[in-house]
N, C-alpha and C positions, 0 to 999 in steps of 0.2 A: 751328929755326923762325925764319924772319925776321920782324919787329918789324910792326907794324901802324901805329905812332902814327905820327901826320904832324906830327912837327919838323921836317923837312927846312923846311917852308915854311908858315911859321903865318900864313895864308889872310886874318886874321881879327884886328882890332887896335881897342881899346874908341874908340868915337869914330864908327865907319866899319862900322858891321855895317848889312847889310841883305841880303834874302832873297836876290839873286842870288850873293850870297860863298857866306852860309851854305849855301846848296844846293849850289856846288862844294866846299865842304867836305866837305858830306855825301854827296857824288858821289863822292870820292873816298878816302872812310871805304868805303864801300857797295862801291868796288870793290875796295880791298884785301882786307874781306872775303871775298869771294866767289870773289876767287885764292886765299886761303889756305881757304876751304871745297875748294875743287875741288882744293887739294893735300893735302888732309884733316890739317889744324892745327883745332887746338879751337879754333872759332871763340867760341865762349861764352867760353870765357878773356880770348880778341881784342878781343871785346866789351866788357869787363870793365876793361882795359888803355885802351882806346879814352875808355871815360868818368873814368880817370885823369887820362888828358892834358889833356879837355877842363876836369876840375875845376882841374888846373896851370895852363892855360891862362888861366880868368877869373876867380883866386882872384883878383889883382892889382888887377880891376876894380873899377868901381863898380856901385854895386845896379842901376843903371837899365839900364846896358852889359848886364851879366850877364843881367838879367829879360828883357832885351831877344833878347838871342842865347840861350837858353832857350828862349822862345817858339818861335824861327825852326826852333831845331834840331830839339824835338819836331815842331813843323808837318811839314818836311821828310823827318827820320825815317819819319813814319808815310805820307808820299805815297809814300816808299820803298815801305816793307812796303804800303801798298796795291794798288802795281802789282804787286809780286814776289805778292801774294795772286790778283790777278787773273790773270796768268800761267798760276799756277798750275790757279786752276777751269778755265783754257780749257783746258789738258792734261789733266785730270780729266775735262771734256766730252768731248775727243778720245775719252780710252781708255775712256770709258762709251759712245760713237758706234760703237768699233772692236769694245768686246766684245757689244754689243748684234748687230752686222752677225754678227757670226761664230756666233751665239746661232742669226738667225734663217738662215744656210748652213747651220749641221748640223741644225736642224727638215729645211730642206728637202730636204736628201741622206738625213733619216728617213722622210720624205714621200714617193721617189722609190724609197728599197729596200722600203717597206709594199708602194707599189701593186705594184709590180714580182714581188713574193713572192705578195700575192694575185692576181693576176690570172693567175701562174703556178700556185697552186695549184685555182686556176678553172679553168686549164685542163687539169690533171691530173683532175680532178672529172671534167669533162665525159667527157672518154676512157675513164673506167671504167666511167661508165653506159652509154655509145654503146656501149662495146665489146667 
C-alpha cells in the first residue's frame, strides 16, 4: 500500500496559510485518496494517517496559525465532500431517470401483448359465433 501523506512537499508553513494553499493541499489529500480508493486500499485508514500528518504538521505552530488552517481545512474538506455529494445525487438521478424509462418500456410492451391477445381472442370469438 503506498503512503498517502504528503511530506514530499509541505504546502503549508505558519505565517503564510491562506485558502488558496490550503485548498491545494486539500486538493491533493482528496486526490490521493481517491487513487488509493479506486486501487481498493482502505481509505478510512488513509484517512486516519492523513490527519496524523496534518496533527505533525501544526503541532509546532502557534494557536492562531493552527485555528487559522483548521478553519480553512474543515471549510475546504467539506466543499470537497459537497461536490463529491452532489455528484453523486446527479448519478442517483440518472439511474432513478434510467430505471423509471425502462419501468415505463416494459408497461408498454405489457400494453402492446394485452391488446394484441385480446383483440386476437375477439377475434377467435367472433369466428365461432359466425360460424
Amino acid at each position: 500500500m503506498q503512503t498517502l501523506q504528503l511530506e514530499k512537499n509541505e504546502l503549508i508553513r505558519p505565517g503564510a496559510i491562506d485558502r488558496d494553499t490550503v485548498r491545494r493541499y486539500v486538493s491533493e489529500y482528496t486526490d490521493r485518496l481517491e487513487a488509493a480508493s479506486e486501487r481498493g486500499d482502505n481509505v478510512h485508514q488513509l484517512a486516519l494517517d492523513q490527519q496524523d500528518q496534518v496533527d505533525r504538521m501544526t503541532s509546532s505552530w502557534g494557536e492562531e496559525d493552527r485555528l487559522l488552517f483548521s478553519k480553512l481545512y474543515v471549510e475546504e474538506l467539506n466543499a470537497y465532500a459537497d461536490g463529491a455529494n452532489d455528484g453523486a445525487a446527479k448519478l442517483n438521478l440518472q439511474t432513478a431517470q434510467i430505471h423509471a424509462q425502462s419501468v415505463q418500456d416494459a408497461s408498454n410492451v405489457a400494453t402492446w401483448i394485452s391488446l394484441i391477445v385480446f383483440f386476437g381472442f375477439l377475434f377467435f370469438m367472433i369466428k365461432i359465433f359466425k360460424g
